[in-house]
Backbone as XML, in Angstrom:
<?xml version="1.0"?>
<chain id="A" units="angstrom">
  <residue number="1" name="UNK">
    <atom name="N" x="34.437" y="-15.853" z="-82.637"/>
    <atom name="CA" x="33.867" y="-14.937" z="-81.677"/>
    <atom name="C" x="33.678" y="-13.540" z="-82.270"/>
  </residue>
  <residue number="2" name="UNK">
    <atom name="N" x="34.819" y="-13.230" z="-83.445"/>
    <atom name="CA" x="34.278" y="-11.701" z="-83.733"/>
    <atom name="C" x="33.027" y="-11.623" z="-84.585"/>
  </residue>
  <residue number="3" name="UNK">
    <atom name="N" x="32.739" y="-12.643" z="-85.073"/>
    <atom name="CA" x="31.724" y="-12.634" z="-86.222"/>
    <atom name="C" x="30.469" y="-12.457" z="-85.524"/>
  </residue>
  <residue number="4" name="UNK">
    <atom name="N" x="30.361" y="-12.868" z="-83.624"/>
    <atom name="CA" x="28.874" y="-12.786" z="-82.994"/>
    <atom name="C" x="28.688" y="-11.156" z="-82.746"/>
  </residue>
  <residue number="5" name="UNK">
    <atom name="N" x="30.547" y="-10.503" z="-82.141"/>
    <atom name="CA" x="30.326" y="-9.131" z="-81.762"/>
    <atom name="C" x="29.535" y="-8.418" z="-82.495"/>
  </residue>
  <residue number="6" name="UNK">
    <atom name="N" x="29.617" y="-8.085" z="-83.970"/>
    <atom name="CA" x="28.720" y="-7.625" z="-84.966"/>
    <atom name="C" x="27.238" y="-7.249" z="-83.913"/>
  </residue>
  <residue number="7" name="UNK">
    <atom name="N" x="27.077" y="-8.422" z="-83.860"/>
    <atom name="CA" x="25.496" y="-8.584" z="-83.026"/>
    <atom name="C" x="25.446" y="-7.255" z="-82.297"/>
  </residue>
  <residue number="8" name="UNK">
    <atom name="N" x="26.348" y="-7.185" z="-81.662"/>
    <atom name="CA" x="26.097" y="-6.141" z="-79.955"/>
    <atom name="C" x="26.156" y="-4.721" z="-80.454"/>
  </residue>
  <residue number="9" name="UNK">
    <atom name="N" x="26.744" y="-4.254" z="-81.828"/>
    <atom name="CA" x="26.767" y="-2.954" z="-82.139"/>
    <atom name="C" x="24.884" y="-2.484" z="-82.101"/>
  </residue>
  <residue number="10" name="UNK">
    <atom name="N" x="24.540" y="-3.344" z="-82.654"/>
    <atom name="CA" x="22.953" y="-2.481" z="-82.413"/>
    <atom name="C" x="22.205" y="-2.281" z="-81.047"/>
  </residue>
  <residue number="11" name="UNK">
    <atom name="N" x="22.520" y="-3.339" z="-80.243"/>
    <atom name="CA" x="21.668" y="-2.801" z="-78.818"/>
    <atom name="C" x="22.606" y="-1.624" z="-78.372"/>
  </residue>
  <residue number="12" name="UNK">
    <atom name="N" x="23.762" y="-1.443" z="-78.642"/>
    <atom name="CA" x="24.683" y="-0.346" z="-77.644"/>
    <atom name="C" x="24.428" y="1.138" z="-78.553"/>
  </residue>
  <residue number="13" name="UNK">
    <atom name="N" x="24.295" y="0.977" z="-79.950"/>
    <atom name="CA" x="23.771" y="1.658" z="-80.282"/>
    <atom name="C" x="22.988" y="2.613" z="-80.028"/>
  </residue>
  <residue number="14" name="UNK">
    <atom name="N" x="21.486" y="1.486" z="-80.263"/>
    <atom name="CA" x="20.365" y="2.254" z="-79.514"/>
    <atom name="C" x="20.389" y="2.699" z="-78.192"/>
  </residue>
  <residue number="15" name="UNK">
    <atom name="N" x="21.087" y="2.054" z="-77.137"/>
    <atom name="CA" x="21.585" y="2.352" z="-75.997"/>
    <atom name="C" x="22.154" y="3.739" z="-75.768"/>
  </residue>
  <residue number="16" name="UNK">
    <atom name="N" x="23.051" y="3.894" z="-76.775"/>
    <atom name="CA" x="23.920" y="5.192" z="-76.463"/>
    <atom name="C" x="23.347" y="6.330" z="-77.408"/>
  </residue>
  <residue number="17" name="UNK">
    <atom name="N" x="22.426" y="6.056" z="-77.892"/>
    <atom name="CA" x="21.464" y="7.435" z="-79.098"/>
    <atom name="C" x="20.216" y="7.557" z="-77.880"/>
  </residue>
  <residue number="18" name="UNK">
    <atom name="N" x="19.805" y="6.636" z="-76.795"/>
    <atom name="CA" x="19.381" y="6.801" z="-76.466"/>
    <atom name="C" x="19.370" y="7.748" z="-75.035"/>
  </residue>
  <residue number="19" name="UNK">
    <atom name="N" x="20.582" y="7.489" z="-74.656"/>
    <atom name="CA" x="21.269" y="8.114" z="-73.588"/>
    <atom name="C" x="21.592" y="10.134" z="-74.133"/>
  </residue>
  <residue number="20" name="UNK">
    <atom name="N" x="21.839" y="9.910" z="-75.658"/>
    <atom name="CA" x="22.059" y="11.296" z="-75.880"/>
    <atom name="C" x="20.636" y="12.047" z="-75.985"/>
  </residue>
  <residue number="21" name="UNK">
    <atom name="N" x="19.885" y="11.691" z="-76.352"/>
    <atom name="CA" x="18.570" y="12.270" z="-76.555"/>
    <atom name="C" x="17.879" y="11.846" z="-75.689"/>
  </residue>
  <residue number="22" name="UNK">
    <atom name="N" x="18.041" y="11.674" z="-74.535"/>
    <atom name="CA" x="17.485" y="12.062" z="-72.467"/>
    <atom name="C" x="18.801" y="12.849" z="-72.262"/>
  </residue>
  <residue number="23" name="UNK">
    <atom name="N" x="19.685" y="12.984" z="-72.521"/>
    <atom name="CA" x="20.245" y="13.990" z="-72.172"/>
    <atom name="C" x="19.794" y="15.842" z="-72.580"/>
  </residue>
  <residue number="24" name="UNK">
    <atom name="N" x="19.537" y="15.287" z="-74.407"/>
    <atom name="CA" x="19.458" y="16.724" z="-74.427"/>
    <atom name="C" x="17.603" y="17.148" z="-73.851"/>
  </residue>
  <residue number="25" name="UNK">
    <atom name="N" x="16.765" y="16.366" z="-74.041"/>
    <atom name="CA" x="15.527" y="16.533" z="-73.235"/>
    <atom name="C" x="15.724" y="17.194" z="-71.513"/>
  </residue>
  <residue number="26" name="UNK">
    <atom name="N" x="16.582" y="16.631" z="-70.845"/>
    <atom name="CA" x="16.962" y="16.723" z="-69.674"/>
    <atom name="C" x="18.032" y="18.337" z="-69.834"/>
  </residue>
  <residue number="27" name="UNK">
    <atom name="N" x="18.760" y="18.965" z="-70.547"/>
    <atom name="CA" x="19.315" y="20.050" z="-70.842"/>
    <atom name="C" x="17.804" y="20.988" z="-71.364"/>
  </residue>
  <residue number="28" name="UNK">
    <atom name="N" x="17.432" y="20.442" z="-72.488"/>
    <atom name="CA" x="15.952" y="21.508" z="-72.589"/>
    <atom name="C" x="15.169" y="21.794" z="-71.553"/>
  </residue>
  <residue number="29" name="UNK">
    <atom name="N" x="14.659" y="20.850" z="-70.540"/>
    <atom name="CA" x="13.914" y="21.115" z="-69.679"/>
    <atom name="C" x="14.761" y="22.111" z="-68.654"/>
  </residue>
  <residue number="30" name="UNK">
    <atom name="N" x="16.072" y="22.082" z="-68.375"/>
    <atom name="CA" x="16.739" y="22.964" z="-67.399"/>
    <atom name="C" x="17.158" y="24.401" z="-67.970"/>
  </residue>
  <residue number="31" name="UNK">
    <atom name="N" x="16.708" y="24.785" z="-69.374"/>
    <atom name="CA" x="17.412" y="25.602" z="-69.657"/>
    <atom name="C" x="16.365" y="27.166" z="-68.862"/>
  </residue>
  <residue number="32" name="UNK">
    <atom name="N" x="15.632" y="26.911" z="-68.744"/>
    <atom name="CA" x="14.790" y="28.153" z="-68.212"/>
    <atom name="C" x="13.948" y="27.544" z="-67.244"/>
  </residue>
  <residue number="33" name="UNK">
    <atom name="N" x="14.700" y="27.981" z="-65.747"/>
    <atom name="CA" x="14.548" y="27.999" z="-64.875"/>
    <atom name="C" x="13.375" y="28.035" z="-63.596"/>
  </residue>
  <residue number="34" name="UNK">
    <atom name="N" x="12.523" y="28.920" z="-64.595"/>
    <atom name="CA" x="11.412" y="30.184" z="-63.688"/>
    <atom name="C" x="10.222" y="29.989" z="-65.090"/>
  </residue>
  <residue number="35" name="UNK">
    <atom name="N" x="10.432" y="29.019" z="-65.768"/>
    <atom name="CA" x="9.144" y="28.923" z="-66.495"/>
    <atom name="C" x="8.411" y="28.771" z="-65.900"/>
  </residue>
  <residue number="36" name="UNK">
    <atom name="N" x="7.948" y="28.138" z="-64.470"/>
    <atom name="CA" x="6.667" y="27.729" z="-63.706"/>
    <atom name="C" x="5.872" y="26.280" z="-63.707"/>
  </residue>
  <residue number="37" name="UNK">
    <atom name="N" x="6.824" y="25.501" z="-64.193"/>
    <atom name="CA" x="6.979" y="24.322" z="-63.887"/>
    <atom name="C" x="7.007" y="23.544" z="-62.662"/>
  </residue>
  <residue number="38" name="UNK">
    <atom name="N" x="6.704" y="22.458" z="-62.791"/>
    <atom name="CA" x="7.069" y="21.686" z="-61.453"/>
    <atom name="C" x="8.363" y="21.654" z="-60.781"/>
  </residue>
  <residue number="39" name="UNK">
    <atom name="N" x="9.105" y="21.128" z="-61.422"/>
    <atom name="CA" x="10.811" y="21.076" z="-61.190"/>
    <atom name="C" x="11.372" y="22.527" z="-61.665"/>
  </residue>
  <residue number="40" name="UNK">
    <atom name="N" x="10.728" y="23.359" z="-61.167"/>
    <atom name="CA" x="11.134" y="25.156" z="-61.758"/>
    <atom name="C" x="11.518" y="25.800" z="-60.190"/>
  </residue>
  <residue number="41" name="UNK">
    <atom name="N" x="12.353" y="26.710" z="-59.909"/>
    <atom name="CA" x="12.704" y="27.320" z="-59.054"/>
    <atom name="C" x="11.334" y="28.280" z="-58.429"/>
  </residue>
  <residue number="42" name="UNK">
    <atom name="N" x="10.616" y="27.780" z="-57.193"/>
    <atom name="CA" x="9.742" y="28.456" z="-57.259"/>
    <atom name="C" x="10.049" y="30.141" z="-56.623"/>
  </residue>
  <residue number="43" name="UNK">
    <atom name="N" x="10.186" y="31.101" z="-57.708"/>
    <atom name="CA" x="10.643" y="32.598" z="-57.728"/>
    <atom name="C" x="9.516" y="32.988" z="-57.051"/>
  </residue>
  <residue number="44" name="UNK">
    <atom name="N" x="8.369" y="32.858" z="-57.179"/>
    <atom name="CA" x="6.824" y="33.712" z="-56.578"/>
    <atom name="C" x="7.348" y="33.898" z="-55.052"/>
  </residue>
  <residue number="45" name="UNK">
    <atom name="N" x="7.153" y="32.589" z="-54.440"/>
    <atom name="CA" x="7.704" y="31.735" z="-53.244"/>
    <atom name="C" x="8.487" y="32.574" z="-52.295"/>
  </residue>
  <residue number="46" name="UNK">
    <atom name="N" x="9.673" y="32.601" z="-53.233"/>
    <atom name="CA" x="11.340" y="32.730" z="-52.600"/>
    <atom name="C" x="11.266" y="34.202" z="-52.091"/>
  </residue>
  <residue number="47" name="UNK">
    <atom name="N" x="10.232" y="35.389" z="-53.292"/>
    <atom name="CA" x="10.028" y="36.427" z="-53.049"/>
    <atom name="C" x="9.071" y="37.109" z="-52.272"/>
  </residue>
  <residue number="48" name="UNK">
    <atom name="N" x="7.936" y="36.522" z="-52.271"/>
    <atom name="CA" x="6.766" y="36.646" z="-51.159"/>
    <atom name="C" x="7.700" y="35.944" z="-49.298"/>
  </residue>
  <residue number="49" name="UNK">
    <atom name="N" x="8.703" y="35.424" z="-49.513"/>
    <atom name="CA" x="8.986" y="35.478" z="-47.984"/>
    <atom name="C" x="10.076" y="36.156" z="-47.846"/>
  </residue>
  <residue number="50" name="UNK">
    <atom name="N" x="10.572" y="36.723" z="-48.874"/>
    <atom name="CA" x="11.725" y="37.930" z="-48.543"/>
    <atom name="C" x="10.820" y="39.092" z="-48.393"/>
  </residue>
  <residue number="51" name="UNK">
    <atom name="N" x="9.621" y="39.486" z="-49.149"/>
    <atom name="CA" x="8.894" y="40.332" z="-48.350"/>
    <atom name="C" x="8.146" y="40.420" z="-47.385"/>
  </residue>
  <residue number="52" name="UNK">
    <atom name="N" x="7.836" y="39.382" z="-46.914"/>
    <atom name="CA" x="7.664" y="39.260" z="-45.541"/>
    <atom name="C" x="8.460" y="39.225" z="-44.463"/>
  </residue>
  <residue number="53" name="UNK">
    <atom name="N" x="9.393" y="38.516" z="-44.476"/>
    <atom name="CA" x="10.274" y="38.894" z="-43.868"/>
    <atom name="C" x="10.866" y="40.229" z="-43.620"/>
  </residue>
  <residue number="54" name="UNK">
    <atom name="N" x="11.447" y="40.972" z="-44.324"/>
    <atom name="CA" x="11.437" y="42.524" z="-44.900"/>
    <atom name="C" x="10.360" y="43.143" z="-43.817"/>
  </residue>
  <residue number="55" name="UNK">
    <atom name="N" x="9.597" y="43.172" z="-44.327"/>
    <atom name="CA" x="8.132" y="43.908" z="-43.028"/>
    <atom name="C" x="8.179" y="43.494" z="-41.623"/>
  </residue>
  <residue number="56" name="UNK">
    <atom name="N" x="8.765" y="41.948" z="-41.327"/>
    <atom name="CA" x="8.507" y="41.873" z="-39.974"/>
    <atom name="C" x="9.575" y="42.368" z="-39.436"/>
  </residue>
  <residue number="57" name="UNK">
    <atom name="N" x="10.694" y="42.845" z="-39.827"/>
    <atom name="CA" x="11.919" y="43.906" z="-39.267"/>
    <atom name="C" x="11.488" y="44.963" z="-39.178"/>
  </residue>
  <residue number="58" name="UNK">
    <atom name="N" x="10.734" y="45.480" z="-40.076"/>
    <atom name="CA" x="10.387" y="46.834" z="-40.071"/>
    <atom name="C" x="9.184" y="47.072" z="-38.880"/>
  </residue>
  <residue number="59" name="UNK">
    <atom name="N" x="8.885" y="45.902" z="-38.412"/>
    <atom name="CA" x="7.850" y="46.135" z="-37.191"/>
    <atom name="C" x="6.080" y="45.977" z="-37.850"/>
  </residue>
  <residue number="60" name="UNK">
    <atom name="N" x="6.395" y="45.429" z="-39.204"/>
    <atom name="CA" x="4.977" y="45.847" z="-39.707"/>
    <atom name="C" x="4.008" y="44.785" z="-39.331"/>
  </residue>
  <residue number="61" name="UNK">
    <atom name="N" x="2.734" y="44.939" z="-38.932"/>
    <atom name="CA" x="1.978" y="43.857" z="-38.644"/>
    <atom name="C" x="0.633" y="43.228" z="-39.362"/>
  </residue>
  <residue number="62" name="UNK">
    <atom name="N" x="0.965" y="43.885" z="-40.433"/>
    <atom name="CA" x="0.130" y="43.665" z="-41.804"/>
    <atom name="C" x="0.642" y="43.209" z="-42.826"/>
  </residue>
  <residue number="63" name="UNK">
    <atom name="N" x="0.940" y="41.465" z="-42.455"/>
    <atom name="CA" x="1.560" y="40.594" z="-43.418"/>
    <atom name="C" x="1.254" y="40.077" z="-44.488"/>
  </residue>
  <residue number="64" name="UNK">
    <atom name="N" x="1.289" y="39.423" z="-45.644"/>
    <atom name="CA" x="0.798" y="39.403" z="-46.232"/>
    <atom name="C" x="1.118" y="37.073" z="-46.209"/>
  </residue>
  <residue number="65" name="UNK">
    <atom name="N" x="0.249" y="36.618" z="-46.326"/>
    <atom name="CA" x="0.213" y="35.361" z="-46.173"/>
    <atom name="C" x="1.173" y="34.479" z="-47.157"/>
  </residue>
  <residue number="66" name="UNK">
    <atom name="N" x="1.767" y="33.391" z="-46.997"/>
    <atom name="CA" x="3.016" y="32.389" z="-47.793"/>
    <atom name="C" x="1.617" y="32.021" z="-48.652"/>
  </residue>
  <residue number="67" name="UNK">
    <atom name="N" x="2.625" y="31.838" z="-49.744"/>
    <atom name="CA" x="1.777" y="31.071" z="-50.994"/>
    <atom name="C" x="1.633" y="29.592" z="-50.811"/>
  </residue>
  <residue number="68" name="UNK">
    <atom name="N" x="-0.170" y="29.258" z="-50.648"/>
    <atom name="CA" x="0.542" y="27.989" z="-50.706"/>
    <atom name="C" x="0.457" y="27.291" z="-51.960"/>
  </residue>
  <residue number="69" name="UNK">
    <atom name="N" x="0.996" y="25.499" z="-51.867"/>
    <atom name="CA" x="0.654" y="24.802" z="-52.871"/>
    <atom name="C" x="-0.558" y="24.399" z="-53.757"/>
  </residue>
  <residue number="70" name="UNK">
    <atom name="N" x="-0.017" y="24.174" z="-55.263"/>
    <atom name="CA" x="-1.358" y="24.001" z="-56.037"/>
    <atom name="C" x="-1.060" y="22.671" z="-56.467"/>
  </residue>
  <residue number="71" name="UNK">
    <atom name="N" x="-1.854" y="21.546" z="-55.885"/>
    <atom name="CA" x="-1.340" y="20.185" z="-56.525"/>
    <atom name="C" x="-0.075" y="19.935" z="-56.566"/>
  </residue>
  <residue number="72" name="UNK">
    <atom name="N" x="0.254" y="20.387" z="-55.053"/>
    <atom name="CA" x="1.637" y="20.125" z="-54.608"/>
    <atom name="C" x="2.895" y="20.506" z="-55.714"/>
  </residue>
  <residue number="73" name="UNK">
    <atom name="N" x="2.567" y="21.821" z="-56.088"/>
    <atom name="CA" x="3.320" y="22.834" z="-56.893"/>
    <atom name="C" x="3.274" y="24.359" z="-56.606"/>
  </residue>
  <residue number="74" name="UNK">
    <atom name="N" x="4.276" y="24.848" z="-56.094"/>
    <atom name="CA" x="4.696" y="26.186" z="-55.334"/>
    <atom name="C" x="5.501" y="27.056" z="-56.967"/>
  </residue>
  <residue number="75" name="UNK">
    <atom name="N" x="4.544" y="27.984" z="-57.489"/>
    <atom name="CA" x="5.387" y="28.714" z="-58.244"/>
    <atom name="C" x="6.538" y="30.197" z="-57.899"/>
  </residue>
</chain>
């Protein structure tokens, strides 16, 4: 039986080189946040309704409109 194990070192191998390099792809893609990506924190967004918001306390009635989506992507 140990002479078949031999066999299994190469699929787990590739298995586990493969698991590290989607990991670090998956760490590169998260490292900057607000690049403007799809899966990116949309900052434009978050800040165009804190200033709106902001104005409608202040009583102002000259808003300025939510951003919308571009191909169902909000930067």
């Amino acid at each position: 039986m140990k002479r078949h194990m031999v066999w299994l070192v190469i699929p787990f191998g590739v298995m586990i080189s493969w698991m590290y390099t989607m990991l670090e792809q998956v760490g590169a893609s998260a490292e900057n946040p607000f690049e403007g990506g799809a899966n990116d924190v949309p900052i434009a967004q978050i800040g165009r309704m804190i200033e709106v918001e902001t104005r409608e306390l202040l009583g102002d009635t000259d808003l300025l409109p939510l951003l919308r989506p571009k191909n169902n992507i909000i930067l």
